[in-house]
Structures are given as C-alpha cells and as structure tokens.
C-alpha positions in Angstrom: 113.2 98.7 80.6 109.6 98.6 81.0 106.7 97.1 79.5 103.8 98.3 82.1 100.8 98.8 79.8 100.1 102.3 80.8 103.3 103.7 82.6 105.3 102.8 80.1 103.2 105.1 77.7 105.9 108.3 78.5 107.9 110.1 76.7 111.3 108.7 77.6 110.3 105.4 75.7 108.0 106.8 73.0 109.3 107.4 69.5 108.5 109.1 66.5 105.4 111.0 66.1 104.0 110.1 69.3 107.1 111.4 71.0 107.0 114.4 69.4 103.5 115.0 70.7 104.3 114.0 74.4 107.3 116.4 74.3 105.2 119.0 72.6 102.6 119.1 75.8 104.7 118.7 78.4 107.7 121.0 78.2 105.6 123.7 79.3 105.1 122.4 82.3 109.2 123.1 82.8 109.2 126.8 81.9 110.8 129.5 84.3 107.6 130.5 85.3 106.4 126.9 85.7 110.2 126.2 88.0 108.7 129.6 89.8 105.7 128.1 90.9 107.7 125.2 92.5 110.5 126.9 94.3 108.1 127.5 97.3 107.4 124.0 97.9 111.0 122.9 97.2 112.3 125.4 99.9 110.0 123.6 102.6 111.1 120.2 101.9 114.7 122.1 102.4 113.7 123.7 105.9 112.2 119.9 106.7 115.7 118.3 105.7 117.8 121.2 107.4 115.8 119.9 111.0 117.3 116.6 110.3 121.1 117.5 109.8 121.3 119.6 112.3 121.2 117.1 114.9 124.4 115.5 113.0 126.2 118.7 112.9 126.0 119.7 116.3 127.8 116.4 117.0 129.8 116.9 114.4 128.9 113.4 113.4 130.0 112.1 110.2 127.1 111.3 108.1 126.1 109.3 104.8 124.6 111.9 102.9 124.0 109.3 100.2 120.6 108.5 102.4 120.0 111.8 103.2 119.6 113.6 100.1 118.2 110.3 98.8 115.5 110.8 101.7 115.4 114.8 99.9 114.8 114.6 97.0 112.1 111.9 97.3 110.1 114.6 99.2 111.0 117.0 96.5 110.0 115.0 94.0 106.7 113.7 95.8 106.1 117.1 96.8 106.0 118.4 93.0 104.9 115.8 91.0 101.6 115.1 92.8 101.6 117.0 96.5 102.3 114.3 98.0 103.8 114.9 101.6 106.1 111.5 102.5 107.7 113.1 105.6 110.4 110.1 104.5 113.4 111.6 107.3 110.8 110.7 110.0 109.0 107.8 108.5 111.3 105.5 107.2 108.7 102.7 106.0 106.7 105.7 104.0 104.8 103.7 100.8 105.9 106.1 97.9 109.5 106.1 99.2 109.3 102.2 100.0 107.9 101.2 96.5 109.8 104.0 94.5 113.4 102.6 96.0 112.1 98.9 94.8 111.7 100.2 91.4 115.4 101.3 90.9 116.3 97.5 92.3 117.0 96.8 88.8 116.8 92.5 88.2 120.1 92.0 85.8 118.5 88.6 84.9 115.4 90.2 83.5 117.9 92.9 81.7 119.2 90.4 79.7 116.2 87.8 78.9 114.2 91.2 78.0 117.1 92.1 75.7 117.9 88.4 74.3 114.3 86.5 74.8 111.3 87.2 72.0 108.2 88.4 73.3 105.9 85.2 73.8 108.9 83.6 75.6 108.8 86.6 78.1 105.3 86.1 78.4 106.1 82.5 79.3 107.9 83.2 81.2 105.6 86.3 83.1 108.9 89.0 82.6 107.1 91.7 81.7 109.4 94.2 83.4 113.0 94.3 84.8 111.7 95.5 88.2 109.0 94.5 91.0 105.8 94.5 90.0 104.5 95.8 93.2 105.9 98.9 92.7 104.4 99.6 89.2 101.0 98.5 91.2 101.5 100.7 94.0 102.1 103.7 91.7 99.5 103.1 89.0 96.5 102.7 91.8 98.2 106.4 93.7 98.2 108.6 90.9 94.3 106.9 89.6 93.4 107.6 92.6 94.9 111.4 92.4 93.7 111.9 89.2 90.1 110.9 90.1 89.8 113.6 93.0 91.5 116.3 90.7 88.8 115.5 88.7 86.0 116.2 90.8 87.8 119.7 92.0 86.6 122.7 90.2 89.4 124.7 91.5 92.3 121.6 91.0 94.1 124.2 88.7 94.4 127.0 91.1 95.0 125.0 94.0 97.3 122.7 93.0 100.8 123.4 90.8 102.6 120.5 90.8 103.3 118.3 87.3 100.6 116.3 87.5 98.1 119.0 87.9 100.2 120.8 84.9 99.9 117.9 82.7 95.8 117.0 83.7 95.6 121.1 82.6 98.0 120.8 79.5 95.7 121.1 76.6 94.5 124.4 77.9 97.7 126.7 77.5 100.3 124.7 74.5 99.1 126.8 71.6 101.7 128.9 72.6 105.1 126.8 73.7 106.9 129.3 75.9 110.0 130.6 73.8 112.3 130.1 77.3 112.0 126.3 76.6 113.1 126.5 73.3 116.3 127.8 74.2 118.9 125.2 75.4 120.0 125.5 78.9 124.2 126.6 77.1 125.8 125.9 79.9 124.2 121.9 80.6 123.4 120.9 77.0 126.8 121.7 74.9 126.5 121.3 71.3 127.1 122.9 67.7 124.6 123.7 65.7 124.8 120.9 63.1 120.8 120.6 61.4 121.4 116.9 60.4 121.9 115.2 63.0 121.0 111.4 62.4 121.5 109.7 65.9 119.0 112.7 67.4 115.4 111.4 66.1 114.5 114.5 64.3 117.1 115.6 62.6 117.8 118.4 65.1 114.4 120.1 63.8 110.9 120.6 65.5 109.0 119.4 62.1 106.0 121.6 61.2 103.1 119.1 62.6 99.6 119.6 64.2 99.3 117.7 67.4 96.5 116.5 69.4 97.7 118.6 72.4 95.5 116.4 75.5 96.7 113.6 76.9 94.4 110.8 78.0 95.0 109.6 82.0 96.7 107.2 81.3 99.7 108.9 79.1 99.1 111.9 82.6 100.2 108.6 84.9 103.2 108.0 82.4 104.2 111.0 82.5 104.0 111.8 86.2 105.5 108.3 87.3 108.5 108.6 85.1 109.3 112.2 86.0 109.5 110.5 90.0 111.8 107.6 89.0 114.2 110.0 86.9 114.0 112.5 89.4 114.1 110.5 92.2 118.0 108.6 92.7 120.2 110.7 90.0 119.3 114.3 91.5 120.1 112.9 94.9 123.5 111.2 93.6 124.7 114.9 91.8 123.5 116.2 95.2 125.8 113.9 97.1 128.8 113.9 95.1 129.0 117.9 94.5 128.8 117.5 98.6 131.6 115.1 98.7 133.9 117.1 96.3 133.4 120.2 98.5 134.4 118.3 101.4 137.6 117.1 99.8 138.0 120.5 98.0 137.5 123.3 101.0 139.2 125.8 98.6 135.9 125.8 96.5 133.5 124.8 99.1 134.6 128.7 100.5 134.4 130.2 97.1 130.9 128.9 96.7 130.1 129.9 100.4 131.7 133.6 99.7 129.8 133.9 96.7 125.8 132.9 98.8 126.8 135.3 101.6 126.8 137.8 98.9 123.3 137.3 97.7 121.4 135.8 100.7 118.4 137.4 102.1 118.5 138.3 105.6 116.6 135.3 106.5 118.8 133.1 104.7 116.7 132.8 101.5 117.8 133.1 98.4 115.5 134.8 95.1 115.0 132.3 92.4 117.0 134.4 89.6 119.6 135.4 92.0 120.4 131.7 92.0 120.1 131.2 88.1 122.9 134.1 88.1 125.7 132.7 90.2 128.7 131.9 88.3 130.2 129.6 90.8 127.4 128.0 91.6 126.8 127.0 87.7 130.7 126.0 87.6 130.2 123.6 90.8 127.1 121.9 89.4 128.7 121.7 85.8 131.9 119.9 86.9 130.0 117.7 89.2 128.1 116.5 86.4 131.4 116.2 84.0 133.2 114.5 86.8 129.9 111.9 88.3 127.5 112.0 85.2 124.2 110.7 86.4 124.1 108.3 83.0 127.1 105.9 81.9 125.8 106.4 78.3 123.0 107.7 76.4 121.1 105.6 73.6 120.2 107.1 70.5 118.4 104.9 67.1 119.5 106.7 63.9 117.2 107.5 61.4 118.7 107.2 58.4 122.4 105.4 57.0 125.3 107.8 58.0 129.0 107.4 57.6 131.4 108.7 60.0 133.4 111.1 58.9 136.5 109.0 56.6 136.2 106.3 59.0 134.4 104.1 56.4 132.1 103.2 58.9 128.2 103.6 58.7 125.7 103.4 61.1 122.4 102.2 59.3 119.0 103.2 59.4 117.2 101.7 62.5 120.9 101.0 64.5 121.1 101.7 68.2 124.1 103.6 69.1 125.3 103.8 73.0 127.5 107.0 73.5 129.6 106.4 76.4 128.7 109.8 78.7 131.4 108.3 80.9 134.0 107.8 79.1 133.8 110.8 77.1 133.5 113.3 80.1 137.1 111.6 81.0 139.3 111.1 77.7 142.3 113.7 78.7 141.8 114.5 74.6 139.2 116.7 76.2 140.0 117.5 79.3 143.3 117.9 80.9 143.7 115.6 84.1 140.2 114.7 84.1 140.0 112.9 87.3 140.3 115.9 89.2 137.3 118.1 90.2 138.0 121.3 88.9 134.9 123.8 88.4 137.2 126.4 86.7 137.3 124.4 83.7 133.1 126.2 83.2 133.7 129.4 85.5 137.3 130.6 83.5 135.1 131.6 79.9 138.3 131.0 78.2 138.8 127.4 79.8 135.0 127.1 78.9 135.2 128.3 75.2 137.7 125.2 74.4 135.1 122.6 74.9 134.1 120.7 72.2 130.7 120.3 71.4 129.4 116.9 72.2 132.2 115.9 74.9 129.7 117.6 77.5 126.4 115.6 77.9 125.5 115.1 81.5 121.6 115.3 80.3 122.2 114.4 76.5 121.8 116.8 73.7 119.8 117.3 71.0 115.8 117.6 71.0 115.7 114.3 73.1 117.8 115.6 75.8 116.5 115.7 79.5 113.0 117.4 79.5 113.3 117.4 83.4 116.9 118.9 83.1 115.8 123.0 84.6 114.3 121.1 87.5 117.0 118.8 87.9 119.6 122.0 88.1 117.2 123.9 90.7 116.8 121.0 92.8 120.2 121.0 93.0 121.7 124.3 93.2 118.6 125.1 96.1 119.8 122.1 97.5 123.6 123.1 97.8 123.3 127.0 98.6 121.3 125.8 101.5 123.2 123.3 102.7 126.7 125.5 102.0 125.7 128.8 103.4 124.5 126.8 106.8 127.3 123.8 107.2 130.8 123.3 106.6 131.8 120.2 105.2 134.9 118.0 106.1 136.7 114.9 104.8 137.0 111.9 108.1 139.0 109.0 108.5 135.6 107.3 107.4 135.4 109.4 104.1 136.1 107.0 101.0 138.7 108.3 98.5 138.5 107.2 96.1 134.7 106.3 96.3 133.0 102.9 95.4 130.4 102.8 93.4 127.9 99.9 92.3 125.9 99.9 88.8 122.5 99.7 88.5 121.9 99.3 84.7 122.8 102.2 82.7 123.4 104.1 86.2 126.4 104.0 88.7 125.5 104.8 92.5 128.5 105.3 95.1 127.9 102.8 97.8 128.0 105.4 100.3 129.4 108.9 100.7 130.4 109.4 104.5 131.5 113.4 105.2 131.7 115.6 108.8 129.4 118.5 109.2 129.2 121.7 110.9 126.7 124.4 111.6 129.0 127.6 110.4 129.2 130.3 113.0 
C-alpha cells in the first residue's frame, strides 16, 4: 500500500483509463529487443557476483544465498532501471540498497489502520504509507535528480538504455506497440482464451482508445521506483529457492548443467536466444515458480455482477476478489503430490498439456499480469545458467528442510536458504 503523492502514480495501483495508458507506454520498454539491450549490463553485475562466491566455494563454505542473490539482483535492478552502480557485495551500507530493503519492512499496524481507518483519521494520525518514509524520500530526490541531468544530455537516448531512459523517451516510438509484447509469454502466463473476463479490468480486451502516449516526471519516477521494489526481493527469492531445490535435487541440477555445457560459448557466455530456447531451463524456472510463487495471492476488482458458474454465487460490480496463487499452485486436484519439485510436470508436453488454465499464475494472467514478467525470467535464467554451469550445489547439515519462511504482506520470504558450493572442475 502506498499513498506517496507522486510514486504512487504507477501502473500497479492505477486503474481504468489511466491504467490503460501507463500500460500502453511502458510495455515497450520490455520488448525482446528492449531485454537485448540489457543483457550486457546484467552479465556484468553476474561477473561482479561470481568474484564474490568464489571465495565461498573454494572453502566449500556453506552459504546463505538468500543475501547473496538479494545483494544481485539489487545491482541488477539498479543497474537497469537508472545506471546506477551500488557495488552492494562490497559496500554493505550502499544508500539505494539501504533504503530499498526499508521499503519492503512492511509495518502490519499501518496494513490494517490503512485498510480499516477513513482517510482524515489516517491523516490524523500522519499514516500516509505502510512503510518508512525515508525511503520514499530517498528515492523520490534520486531519480529528480536523474531525471534532471538526462534532461540536460542531448545524447541521454543513445547513451543510456536502461528503464528510466526508455520511459523519459517513451512518447517517441509507441505508435507502433511491438507485436512480441502482445503475445503472452505461454509458458508463464497460462490461460484459455475466455473474452469476458470480469475479474481482469478490461474484459480480456485492449479497447480501441487514443492515448496521450508521454508521461509527465512524475508518472517516469512512478514508474521507475516501482519497477525496483518489484524487481528487487521476489526475483532474488525465485533465484534462491530454484538454487535450493537443485541442491536437494542433484538429479536435475545435472540435467540443467548437461543441457548449458551444450550451448555455452567458449568463454562461458551464453547468446540471449540460446537461453530463451532451453527446455530445461524453462521447466526449472516454471516449477520453481509453481512450487515458491513470489505472490500468496493476486487481487483483482470485477467490473461488472458475475455469477459463478451454478454456484449461486455472484461477485458484484466493484467487489475485490483475492485469488489464492498459493493455494491453487498446491491443491493435488491440479497437481499430483504437489509438494514435490518436479520440473517434468512443464518439460514432458504431455504432462504440460493437462494443466488447467488458471491453476498456473506465478505473475497473474490476463492484461494486468506482470508487465516486468520477460525481465523477471532473464534475470533469472542468466542468473542460474551462470551460477549452474560454474558451481555445484549441495544440501549441509545447516540446509533447512523443510524451509521457514516469514510473510511480509501479500509476500512470503524464507528466513534463510543455507547450501554448500563448489567451483566444478
């Protein structure tokens, strides 16, 4: 929940209309060619991590990797939203990673007087936001400041290509709304092809309206802050967890490392649509996300009275409707002994064919799903074919099975994720 003035202006709170025009301009900015563009800078932060664990795999000293990719992906993620360099394995006391991590220190007191509480009582009673105002300080005088100096550069565009410069140049090339976009990712956003869908805010349909396709500085700050925070914790969490089932699972820890060796570059790179091709890869990442979805449930507001099916029930016009992610990537109905981490259940096409549309939803589904899910997926696949094709990972007396987790709002975190590593011959 947030009620900052400007940063709450993006598109993961707005609604209607004015959603539809944030969404228009920005999912260019997550194209393949636009994911291109990054994979450079991504692949640095990656050499930069791989420095650090190497000193823990030469001692083969078990490791929280919770920290670690959490310490990754910030770099990622400050690296390619607005170039910024936090050099966070080094500097632990970095601002953006300091004041980022406060953010997600969700206050469950101010959950529930922003949920319960009216307005001027709030203002009473100064909650204007569930988290530290600090943060949302820190963040909004950064990316001012960023935007000012792009500003003043006549060559920002071709010097810089991360988001923010992509949303600062947005009104210049949406005319034309790449047709890769438009296409869902099949095997990450599973559903039918039902037009009427109530509980999706646009009835499944991209309505036939003109936009204004700039965004003022403000909505630019919006939209580059909350593409950190979402980013940020659940890309490092996916990252962890595939890690720790790997570990616990060296059967398809080698499978994934037999498949890399197959398509690695001498150097030990890896081409960007080599890795969009791998078919264990895409069954590792999938079942991670089935297994450890990022989101306990997704919240959807339906926009007109529907009935469910001969259940006599009806969800009215304006009712919010939680879908529980969790429980629903779990029920056995769906998926047979769904505690156990299983990639075949997406890499056997068979296996994959039998699930139902809807019981899959690790970045929601519809046209409000995860407009950061294609650089969610490469964050994380570069992230494991990396770390897979140079380490071996191991369960230790100090691994946690099963793991313990800790909620942070509509999120669940595991406390800490403690595997040994290797450097592979």
């Amino acid at each position: 929940l947030l009620i900052d003035p400007v940063l709450s202006r993006n598109v993961a709170q707005a609604r209607g209309d004015d959603w539809r025009r944030l969404r228009h301009i920005i999912s260019p900015a997550f194209t393949s060619g636009r994911m291109k563009r990054m994979y450079p800078s991504i692949r640095q932060c990656l050499r930069d991590f791989q420095t650090h664990l190497d000193a823990y795999a030469m001692d083969r000293r078990p490791v929280d990797v919770k920290e670690m990719f959490g310490n990754f992906t910030m770099d990622v993620v400050a690296t390619c939203a607005f170039a910024t360099k936090t050099n966070v394995h080094n500097d632990r006391n970095n601002p953006v990673d300091r004041h980022a991590k406060s953010l997600l220190d969700f206050k469950p007191w101010k959950i529930i007087a922003m949920l319960a509480l009216p307005p001027r009582w709030l203002t009473r009673l100064t909650v204007t936001t569930t988290v530290r105002p600090e943060g949302l300080v820190y963040f909004n005088k950064l990316m001012t400041d960023i935007i000012e100096t792009r500003r003043k550069l006549t060559d920002a565009s071709a010097k810089y290509t991360d988001f923010l410069q992509l949303l600062l140049d947005a009104h210049k090339d949406t005319d034309a709304a790449p047709e890769d976009y438009k296409t869902s990712e099949a095997n990450y956003v599973i559903e039918d092809e039902e037009p009427d869908n109530p509980l999706e805010g646009t009835g499944g349909k991209t309505p036939s309206v003109s936009y204004n396709k700039y965004m003022n500085d403000d909505e630019v700050r919006a939209q580059t802050f909350v593409i950190l925070m979402s980013a940020y914790e659940t890309t490092a969490t996916t990252l962890t967890l595939a890690m720790y089932e790997l570990a616990l699972n060296p059967q398809h820890q080698q499978r994934l490392f037999d498949e890399l060796r197959e398509v690695l570059q001498p150097d030990g790179d890896i081409d960007y649509d080599v890795l969009q091709s791998l078919p264990f890869m895409e069954a590792v990442v999938s079942e991670t996300l089935r297994l450890h979805p990022p989101g306990m449930r997704l919240t959807r507001l339906a926009t007109k009275d529907y009935t469910l099916g001969t259940t006599g029930i009806t969800v009215r016009k304006g009712d919010q409707v939680d879908i529980p992610t969790y429980a629903i990537h779990h029920n056995p109905e769906y998926y047979k002994l769904p505690f156990q981490f299983d990639p075949d259940r997406f890499f056997d096409t068979k296996r994959r064919q039998h699930i139902k549309p809807y019981t899959y939803i690790p970045f929601g589904g519809g046209p409000r799903h995860c407009i950061g899910m294609r650089f969610a997926l490469l964050e994380i696949k570069l992230g494991l074919a990396h770390i897979i094709r140079r380490y071996r990972l191991y369960g230790t007396g100090d691994t946690d099975v099963p793991l313990q987790y800790k909620r942070k709002y509509r999120l669940a975190f595991p406390k800490r994720v403690v595997v040994g590593i290797e450097r592979r011959p």
